[in-house]
C-alpha positions, 0 to 999 in steps of 0.5 A: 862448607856448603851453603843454600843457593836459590836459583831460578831456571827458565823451564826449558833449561831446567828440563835439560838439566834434569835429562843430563842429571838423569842421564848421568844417573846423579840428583839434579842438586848435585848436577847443579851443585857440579855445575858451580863448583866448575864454574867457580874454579875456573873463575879463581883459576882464570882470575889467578891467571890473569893477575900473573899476566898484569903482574908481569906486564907491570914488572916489565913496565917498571923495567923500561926507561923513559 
């Protein structure tokens, strides 16, 4: 499912993701669109991660006497 997104870039970072876009012959929308899909599956794999790591260390907690 795809949505609409505004995102407002300084130019400088702008010019530089037009070049990378161009340079990996692909529309600036799609670096972009790349660009967040990335970001965001590392985000749910990082928060995954994180919450086995809390998960863990709330079973090993629970273990430990008093």
């Amino acid at each position: 499912m795809k949505e609409t997104v505004e995102i407002r870039l300084p130019k400088k970072l702008l010019y530089k993701l037009m070049l990378m876009a161009h340079e990996q012959d692909i529309t600036l929308n799609q670096l972009i669109e790349n660009i967040l899909v990335k970001t965001i599956k590392e985000h749910k794999e990082d928060r995954i991660t994180t919450h086995e790591k809390h998960q863990e260390w709330l079973k090993n907690v629970r273990k430990t006497e008093y």
